[in-house]
C-alpha positions in Angstrom: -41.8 33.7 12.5 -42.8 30.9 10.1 -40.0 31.3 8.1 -37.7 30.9 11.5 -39.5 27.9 12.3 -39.6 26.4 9.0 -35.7 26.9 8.9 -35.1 26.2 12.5 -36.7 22.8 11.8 -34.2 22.1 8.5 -30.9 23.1 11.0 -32.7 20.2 13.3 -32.4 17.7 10.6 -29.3 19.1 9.3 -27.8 18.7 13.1 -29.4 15.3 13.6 -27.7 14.2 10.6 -24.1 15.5 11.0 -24.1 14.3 14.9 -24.9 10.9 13.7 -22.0 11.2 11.1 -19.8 12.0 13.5 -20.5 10.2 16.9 -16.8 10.0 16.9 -14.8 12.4 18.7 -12.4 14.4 17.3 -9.3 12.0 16.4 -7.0 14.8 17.2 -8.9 14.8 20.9 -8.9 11.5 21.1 -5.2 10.5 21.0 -4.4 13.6 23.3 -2.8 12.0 25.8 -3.8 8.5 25.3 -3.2 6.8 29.0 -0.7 3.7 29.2 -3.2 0.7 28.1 -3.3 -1.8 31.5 -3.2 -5.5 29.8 -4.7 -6.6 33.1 -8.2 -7.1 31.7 -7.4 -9.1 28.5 -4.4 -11.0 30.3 -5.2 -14.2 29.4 -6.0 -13.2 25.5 -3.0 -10.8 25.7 -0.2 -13.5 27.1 -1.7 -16.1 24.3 -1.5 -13.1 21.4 2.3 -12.6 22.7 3.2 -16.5 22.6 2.0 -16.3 18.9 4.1 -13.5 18.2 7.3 -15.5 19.6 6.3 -18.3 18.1 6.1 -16.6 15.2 9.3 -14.3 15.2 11.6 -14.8 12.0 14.9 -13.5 13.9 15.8 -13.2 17.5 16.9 -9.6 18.3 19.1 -7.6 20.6 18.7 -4.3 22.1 21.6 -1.4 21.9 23.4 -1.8 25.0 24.5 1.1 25.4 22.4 4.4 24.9 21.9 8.1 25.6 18.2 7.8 26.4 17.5 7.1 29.7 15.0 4.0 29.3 15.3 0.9 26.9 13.1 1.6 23.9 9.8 -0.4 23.6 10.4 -3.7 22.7 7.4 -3.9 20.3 8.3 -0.7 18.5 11.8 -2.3 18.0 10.0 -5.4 16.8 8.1 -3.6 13.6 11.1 -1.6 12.8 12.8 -4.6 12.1 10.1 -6.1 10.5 9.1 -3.3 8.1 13.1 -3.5 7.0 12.2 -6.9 6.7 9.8 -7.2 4.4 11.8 -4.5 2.2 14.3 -8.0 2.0 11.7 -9.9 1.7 11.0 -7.8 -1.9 14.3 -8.3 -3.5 14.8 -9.1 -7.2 18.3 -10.1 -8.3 21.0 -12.5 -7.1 20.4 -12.9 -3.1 23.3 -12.8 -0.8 24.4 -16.0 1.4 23.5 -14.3 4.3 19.6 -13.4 3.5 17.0 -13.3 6.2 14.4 -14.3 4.4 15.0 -17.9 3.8 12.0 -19.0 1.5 13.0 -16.0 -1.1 15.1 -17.5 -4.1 17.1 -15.4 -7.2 14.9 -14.4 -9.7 14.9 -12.1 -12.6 18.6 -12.7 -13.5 17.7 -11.3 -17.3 16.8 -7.7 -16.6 17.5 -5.8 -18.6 19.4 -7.8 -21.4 17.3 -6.9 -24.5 19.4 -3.6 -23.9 22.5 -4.7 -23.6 22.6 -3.7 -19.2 21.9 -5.6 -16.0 19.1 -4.5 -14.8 18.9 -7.4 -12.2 18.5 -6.3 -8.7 16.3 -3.6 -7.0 13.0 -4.2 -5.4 9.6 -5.9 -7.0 7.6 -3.0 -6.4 4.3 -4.6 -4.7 2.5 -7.4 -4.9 3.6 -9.0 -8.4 7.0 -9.1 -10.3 7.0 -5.5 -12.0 9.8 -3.0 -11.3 9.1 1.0 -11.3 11.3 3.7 -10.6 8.8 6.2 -10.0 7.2 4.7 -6.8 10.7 2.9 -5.9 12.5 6.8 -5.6 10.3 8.1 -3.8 10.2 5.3 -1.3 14.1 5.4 -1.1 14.0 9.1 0.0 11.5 8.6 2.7 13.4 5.7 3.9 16.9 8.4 3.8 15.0 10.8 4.8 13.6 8.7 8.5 17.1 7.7 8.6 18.5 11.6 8.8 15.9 12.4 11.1 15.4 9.9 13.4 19.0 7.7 12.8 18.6 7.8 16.8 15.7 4.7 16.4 17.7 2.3 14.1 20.9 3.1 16.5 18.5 2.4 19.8 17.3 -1.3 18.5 20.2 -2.0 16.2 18.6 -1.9 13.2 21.7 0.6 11.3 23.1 -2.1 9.9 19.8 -3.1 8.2 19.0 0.1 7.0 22.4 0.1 5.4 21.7 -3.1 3.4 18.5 -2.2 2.6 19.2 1.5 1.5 22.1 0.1 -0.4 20.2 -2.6 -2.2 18.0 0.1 -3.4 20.4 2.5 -4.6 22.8 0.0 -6.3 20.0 -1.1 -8.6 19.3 3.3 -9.2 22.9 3.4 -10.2 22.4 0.4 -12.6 19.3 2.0 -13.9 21.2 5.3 -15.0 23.8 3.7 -16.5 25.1 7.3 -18.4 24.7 11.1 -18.3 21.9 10.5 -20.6 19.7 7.5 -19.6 17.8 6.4 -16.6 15.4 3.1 -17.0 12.3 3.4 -15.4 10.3 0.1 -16.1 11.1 -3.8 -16.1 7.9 -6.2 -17.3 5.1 -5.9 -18.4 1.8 -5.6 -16.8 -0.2 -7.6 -19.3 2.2 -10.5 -18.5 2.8 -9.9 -14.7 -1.2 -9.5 -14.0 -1.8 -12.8 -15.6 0.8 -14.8 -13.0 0.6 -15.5 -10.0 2.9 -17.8 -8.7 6.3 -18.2 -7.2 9.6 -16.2 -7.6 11.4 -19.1 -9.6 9.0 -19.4 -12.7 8.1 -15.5 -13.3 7.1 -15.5 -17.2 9.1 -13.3 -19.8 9.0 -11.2 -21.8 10.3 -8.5 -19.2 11.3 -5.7 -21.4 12.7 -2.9 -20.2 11.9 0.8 -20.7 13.9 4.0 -20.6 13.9 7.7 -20.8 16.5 9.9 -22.4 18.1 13.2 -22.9 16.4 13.8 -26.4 13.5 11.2 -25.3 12.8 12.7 -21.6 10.6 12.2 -18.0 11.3 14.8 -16.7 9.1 13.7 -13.4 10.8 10.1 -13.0 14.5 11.8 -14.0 13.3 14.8 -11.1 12.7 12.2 -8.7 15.6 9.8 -9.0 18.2 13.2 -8.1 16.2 13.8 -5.1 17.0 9.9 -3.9 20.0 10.1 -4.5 20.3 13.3 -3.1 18.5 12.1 0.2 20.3 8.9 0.0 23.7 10.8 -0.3 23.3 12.5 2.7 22.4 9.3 4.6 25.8 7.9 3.4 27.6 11.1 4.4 25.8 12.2 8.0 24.5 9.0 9.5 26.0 5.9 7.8 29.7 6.7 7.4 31.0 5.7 4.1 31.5 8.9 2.1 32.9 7.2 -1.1 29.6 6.1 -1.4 27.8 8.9 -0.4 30.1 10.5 -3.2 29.1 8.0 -5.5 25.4 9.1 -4.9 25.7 12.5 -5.1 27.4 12.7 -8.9 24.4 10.0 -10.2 22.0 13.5 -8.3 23.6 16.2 -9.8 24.1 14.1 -13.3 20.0 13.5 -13.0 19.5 17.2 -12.1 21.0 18.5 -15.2 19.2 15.9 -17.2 15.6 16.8 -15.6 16.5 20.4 -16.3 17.8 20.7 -19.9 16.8 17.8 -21.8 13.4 18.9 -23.7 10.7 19.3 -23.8 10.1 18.7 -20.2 7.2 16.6 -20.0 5.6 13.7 -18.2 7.4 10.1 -18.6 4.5 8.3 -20.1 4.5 10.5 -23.2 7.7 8.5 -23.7 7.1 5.0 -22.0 3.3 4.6 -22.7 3.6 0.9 -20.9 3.5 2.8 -17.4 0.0 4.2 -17.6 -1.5 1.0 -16.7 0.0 1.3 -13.3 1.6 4.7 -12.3 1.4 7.8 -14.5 2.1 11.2 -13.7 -0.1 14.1 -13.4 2.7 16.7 -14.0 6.4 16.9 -13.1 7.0 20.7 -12.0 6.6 19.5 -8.2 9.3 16.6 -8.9 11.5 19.9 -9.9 10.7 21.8 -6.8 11.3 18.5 -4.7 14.3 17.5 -6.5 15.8 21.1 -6.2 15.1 21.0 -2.3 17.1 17.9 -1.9 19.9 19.3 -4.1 20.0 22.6 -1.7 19.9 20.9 1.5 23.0 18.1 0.5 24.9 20.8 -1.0 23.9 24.4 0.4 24.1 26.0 -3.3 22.3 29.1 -2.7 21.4 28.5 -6.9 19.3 25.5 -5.9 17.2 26.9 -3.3 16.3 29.7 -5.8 15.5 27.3 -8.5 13.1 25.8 -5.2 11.3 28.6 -4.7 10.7 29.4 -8.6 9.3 25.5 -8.9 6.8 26.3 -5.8 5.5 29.5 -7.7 5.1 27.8 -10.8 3.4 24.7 -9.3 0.8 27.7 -7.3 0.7 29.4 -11.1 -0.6 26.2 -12.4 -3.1 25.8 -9.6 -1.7 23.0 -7.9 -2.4 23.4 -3.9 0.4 23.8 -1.1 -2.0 21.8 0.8 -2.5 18.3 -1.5 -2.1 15.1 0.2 1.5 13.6 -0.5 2.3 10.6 -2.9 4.1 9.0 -5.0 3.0 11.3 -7.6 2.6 14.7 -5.9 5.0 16.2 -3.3 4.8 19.9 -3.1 3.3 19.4 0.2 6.8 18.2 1.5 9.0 20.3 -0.6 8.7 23.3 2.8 9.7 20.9 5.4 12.7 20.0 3.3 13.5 23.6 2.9 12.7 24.1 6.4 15.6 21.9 7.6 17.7 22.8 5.1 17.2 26.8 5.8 17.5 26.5 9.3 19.3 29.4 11.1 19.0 31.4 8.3 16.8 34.8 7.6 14.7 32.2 4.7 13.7 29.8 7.3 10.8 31.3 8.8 8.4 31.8 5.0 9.6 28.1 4.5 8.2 27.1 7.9 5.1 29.1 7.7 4.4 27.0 4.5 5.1 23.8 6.2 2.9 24.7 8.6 -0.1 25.9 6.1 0.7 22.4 4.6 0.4 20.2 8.1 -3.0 22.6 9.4 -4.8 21.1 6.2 -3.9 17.3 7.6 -5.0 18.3 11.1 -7.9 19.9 9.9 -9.1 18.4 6.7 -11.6 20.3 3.9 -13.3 18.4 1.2 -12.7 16.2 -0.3 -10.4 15.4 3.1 -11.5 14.2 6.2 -11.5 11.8 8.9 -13.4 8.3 9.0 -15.7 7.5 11.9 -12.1 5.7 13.1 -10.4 8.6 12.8 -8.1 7.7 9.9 -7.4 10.5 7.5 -9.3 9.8 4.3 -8.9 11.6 0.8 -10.4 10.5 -2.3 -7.1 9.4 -3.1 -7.4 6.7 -0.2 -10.2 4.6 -2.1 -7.2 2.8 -3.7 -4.5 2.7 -0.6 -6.4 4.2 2.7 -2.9 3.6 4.9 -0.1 5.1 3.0 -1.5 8.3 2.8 -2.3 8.5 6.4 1.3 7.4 7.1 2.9 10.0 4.9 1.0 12.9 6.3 1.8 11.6 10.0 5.6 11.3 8.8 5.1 14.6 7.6 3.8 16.4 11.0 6.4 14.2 12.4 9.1 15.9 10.7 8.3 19.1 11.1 7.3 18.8 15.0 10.9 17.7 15.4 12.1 20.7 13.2 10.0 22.7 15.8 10.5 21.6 18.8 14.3 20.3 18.8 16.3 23.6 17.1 15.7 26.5 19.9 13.7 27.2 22.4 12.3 30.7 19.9 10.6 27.7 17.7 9.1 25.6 20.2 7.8 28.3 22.4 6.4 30.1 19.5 5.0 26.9 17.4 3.8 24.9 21.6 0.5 25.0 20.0 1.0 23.6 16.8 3.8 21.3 18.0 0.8 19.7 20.5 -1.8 19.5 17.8 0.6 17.6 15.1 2.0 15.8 17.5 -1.6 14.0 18.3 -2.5 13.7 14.3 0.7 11.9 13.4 -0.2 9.5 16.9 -4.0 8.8 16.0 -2.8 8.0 12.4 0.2 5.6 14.0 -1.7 4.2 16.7 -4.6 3.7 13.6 -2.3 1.7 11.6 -1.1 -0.1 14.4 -4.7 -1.4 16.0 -6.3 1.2 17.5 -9.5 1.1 15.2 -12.9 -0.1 14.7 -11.6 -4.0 13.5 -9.2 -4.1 16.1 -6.7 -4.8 13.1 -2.6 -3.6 13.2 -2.8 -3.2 9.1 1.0 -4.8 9.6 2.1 -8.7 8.7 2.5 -10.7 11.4 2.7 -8.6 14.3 -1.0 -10.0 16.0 -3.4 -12.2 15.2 -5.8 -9.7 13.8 -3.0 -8.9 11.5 -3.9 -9.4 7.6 -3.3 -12.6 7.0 -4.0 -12.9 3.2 -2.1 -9.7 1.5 -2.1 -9.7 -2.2 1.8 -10.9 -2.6 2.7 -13.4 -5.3 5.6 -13.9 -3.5 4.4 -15.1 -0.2 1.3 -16.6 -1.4 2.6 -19.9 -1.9 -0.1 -20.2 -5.0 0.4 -21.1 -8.9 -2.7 -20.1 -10.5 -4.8 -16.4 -10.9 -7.5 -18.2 -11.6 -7.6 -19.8 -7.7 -5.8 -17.0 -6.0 -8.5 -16.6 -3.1 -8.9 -20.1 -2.5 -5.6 -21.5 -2.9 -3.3 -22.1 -1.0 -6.1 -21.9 1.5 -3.3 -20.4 3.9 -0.3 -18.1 2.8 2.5 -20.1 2.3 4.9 -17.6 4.2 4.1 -14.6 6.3 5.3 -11.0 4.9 6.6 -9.8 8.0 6.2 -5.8 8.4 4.5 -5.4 5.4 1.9 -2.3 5.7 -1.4 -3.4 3.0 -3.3 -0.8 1.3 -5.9 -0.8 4.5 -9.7 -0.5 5.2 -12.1 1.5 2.9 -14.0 4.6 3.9 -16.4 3.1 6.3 -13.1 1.2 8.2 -13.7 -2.1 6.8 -11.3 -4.2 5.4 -11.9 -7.0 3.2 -8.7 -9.9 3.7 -8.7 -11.4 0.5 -6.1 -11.3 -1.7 -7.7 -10.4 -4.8 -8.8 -7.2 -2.8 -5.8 -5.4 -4.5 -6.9 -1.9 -3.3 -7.3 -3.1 0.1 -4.6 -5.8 0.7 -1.6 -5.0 -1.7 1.8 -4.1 -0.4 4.3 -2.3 -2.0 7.4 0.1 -1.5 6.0 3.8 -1.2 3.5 2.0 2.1 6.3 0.9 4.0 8.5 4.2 3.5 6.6 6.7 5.9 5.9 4.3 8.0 9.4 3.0 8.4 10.1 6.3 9.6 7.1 6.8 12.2 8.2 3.8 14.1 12.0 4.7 14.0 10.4 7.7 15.6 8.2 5.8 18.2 11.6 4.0 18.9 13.3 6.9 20.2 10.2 8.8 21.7 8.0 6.2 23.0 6.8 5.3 26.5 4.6 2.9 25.8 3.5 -0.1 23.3 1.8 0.3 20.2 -2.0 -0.4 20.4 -2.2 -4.0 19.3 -0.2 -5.2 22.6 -3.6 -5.2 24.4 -6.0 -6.3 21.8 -7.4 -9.6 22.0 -7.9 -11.8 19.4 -10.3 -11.7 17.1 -12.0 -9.1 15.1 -15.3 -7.6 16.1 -18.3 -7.6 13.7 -19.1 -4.1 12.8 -22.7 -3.0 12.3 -24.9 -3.3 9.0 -24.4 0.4 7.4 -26.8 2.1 5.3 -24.9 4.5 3.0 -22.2 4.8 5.3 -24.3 4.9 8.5 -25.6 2.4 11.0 -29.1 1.2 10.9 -30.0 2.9 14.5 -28.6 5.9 12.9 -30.9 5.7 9.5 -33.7 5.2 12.1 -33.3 8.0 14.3 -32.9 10.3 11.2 -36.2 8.8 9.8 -38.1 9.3 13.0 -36.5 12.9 13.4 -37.8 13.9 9.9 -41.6 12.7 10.2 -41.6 14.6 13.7 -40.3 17.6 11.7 -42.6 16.9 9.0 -45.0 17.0 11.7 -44.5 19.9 13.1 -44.1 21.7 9.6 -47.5 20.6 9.0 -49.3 21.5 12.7 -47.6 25.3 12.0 -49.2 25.2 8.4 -52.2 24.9 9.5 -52.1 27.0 12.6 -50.9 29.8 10.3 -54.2 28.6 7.9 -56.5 28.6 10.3 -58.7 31.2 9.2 -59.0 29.4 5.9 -59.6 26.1 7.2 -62.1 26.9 9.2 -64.2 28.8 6.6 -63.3 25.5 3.9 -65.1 23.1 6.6 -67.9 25.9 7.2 -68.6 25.8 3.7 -68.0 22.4 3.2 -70.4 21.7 6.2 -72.8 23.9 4.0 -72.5 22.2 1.1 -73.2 18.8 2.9 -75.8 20.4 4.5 -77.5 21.5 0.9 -77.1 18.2 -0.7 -78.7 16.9 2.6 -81.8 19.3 1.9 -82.0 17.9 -2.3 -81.5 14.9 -1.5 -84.8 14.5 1.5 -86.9 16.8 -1.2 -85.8 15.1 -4.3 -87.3 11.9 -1.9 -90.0 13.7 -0.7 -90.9 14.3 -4.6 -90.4 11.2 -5.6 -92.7 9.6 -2.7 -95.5 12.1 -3.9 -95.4 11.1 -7.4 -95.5 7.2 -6.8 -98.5 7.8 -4.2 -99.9 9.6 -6.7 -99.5 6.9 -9.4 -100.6 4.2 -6.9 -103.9 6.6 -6.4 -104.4 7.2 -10.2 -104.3 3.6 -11.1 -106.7 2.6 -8.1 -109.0 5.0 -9.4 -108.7 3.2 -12.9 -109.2 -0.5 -11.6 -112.6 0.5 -9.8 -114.1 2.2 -13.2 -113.5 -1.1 -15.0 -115.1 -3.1 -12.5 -111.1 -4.8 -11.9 -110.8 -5.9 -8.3 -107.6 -4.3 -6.5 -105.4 -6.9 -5.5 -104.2 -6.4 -1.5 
């Protein structure tokens, strides 16, 4: 029994503790069913929040007018779907066209490339500064296809096809440019020591920009992996949704020339054995799950039976070298997306079903998150590897659930019956994550450029900033020279707080692989949508969140103090109910002892009394023999 209490006092404090962690509800709960938001009791903030927003608008737009669904799409949905294709123009490195949106953007970095003898003008600056990278840039490219395959429907619905065109197009032209033979694909322009130590406009960016490539003999075989499965992806755009199959042609030889490259140049290895200059800023942790993803991409454009085996090989080797199905997707690692890719391609065919069962291992461990995974108090899906960019890996995994819930629910009635559960409970991750990014959070922020006044106002772009010195990049220009419409910033920390200062790199940086996935979650919320995203009825301003103690509120730290000295408390009344016995026999004899030094103490008085009377008597007795008078 004292052993049950004892423990059943721990579980108390162990309960007390994880309640308070989690006062939340369950974000997957919580976005259920999430009612149409009435804008009736923030009209007045609401109407002035939407003149802004016009006020603000870089391009009037024009709905589809003619469409299969049987409702207009929301207007605001439309609105950041243009915008995040926006700010993907607003990006652009090379000679601009005539016809460019983005009218404060100028040519820039007309050199590239030269101390090699190629033009390597062109592409995308990759974030927040003047660098270019393949490795991110690829894998943005075949999200961006890969939204476009998937959900073509949204960019069709708010005529935005012709934008993904250009902006799929300026991509790829600058890929093809970059593998300029069988042999040689550039992944790097500048260099970070020089790029991190400017900060200023797109008309003075400082040389030297070098320029760095892999080879046959010299080979990445990540980087090499990945560019096939863009231009794989991107092919099939060309060929499916986009119409121009001289294109898509032109595509798919630069995939099947990279896939042979990744495949037989040696050894295979990780790029920045070769280019050392990109471990500052994006090294790999291993390129076997580039093969797997670049081998998907290569089945599902072409249908080769040979590269679906060499898919499945890659995803035994990967789970051989320990890597987990279940991983969070990135830049860097993408087994976790190499099933749904399969799962498409496979579909209608006796393969399909182990392909979706490992989707579907993949998408549980998003819903329901292990260490070091889990949800914020928000509800946004945190990982260790959010501490650097909380928002893209949310996005990716809702694109992912996205996917996949439309691979389940929009084939045959066999998969949607069969998956009703699981379609439902991914369908309400990839919304909490969306409707996160878009407002619905603790600071009241949409982590998107210029869609609300809560919107970031400070993200960490050299571009846009309108400043000309690193050393005064907080302070000046005291406002952003131009607004980065659309652009998604690396998002709050682990406690949801953001800090909007532009030095805040981790928190406030934009770049290509952010906007990807969630280019493709609003095309989705295009097409599927019945209502407006979260910031529609958010007033302005951003609430002030409460002082945290290690990640908890002060009432919380409070509650769990008092709760341990009651259980303290209690631990000790037990103790010394169980001790009784012995307590009472320690006082007894203390009592005793008290009672003995009591009894000394009066005799050793009593003693000492007797002897000075007797003294006093002896010296009396003394003073009258001499005659001495005793003095009174």
């Amino acid at each position: 029994m004292r052993v049950a209490g004892f423990l059943s006092s721990l579980a108390t404090i162990s309960f007390l503790t994880a309640w308070t962690r989690n006062a939340v509800a369950s974000p997957n709960a919580a976005h259920a069913d999430r009612p149409v938001q009435s804008t009736s009791a923030f009209e007045p903030e609401f109407q002035s929040a939407r003149k802004w927003q016009k006020r603000e608008d870089p391009e009037p737009f024009k709905l589809r007018d003619s469409v299969d669904s049987p409702s207009l799409p929301d207007e605001e949905y439309v609105k950041l779907l243009r915008y995040s294709l926006l700010f993907y123009e607003a990006q652009r490195s090379g000679k601009l066209p005539p016809n460019k949106r983005v009218a404060w953007r100028n040519d820039s970095a007309l050199q590239d490339g030269s101390d090699h003898g190629v033009d390597l003008s062109g592409g995308y600056f990759d974030a927040g500064d003047y660098m270019k990278f393949i490795f991110p840039m690829t894998f943005a490219m075949t999200e961006i296809c890969w939204g476009g395959l998937q959900f073509y429907d949204g960019y069709r619905l708010s005529n935005q096809t012709k934008y993904l065109d250009e902006m799929v197009r300026w991509g790829m032209d600058w890929l093809i440019k970059a593998h300029p033979n069988n042999n040689t694909l550039f992944v790097q322009v500048g260099l970070d020591s020089v790029d991190n130590n400017y900060w200023g406009p797109d008309t003075t960016i400082p040389g030297p920009r070098p320029s760095f490539m892999v080879t046959n003999t010299s080979p990445g075989t990540d980087v090499i992996a990945d560019a096939a499965a863009a231009f794989s992806a991107c092919s099939m755009l060309y060929r499916d949704k986009l119409n121009d199959s001289s294109y898509a042609n032109t595509l798919a030889g630069h995939a099947d020339s990279l896939f042979h490259m990744a495949e037989t140049s040696t050894p295979q290895q990780v790029y920045q054995k070769v280019v050392k200059e990109v471990e500052c800023c994006y090294p790999s942790s291993g390129y076997v799950d580039e093969l797997a993803w670049a081998a998907a991409w290569m089945y599902r454009r072409t249908g080769d039976a040979t590269y679906k085996t060499k898919a499945g090989a890659y995803m035994k080797q990967l789970s051989s070298l320990g890597v987990s199905p279940t991983d969070v997707v990135t830049w860097d690692s993408k087994m976790g997306f190499v099933p749904l890719v399969m799962a498409e391609a496979t579909l209608g065919t006796p393969d399909n079903d182990q392909w979706i069962q490992q989707a579907i291992q993949y998408a549980d461990a998003m819903v329901s998150p292990s260490k070091p995974c889990k949800f914020t108090r928000g509800g946004l899906y945190w990982c260790d590897e959010s501490k650097s960019n909380s928002m893209v890996l949310a996005a990716n995994a809702a694109f992912g659930l996205r996917l996949l819930t439309t691979l389940l629910d929009t084939t045959t009635a066999n998969l949607s019956e069969k998956y009703s559960d699981q379609i439902g409970r991914y369908n309400n991750f990839a919304l909490g994550q969306t409707d996160y990014i878009l407002g619905d959070n603790p600071l009241k922020t949409p982590y998107i450029v210029g869609v609300h006044p809560n919107s970031p106002v400070n993200p960490h772009s050299a571009l846009a900033s309108g400043g000309n010195n690193i050393g005064t990049i907080n302070t000046y220009p005291a406002k952003e020279a131009y607004v980065l419409y659309g652009a998604l910033v690396g998002g709050p920390d682990g406690r949801d707080r953001f800090e909007d200062v532009r030095d805040d790199w981790e928190q406030s940086e934009v770049a290509l692989d952010y906007n990807a996935p969630f280019t493709g979650l609003v095309a989705y919320q295009v097409i599927w949508s019945k209502q407006s995203p979260p910031y529609v009825v958010i007033p302005p301003g951003r609430p002030d969140l409460p002082t945290l103690i290690n990640g908890m509120e002060v009432w919380q730290v409070i509650l769990i103090a008092v709760a341990v000295v009651f259980v303290l408390l209690g631990i000790c009344a037990a103790f010394c109910y169980c001790k009784r016995v012995e307590i009472r026999s320690w006082l007894a004899d203390r009592k005793e002892r008290k009672r003995q030094q009591q009894y000394k103490l009066e005799e050793f008085e009593k003693r000492t009394v007797a002897i000075c009377e007797a003294d006093a008597t002896e010296r009396r007795r003394g003073s009258n023999e001499n005659n001495v008078p005793i003095l009174k």
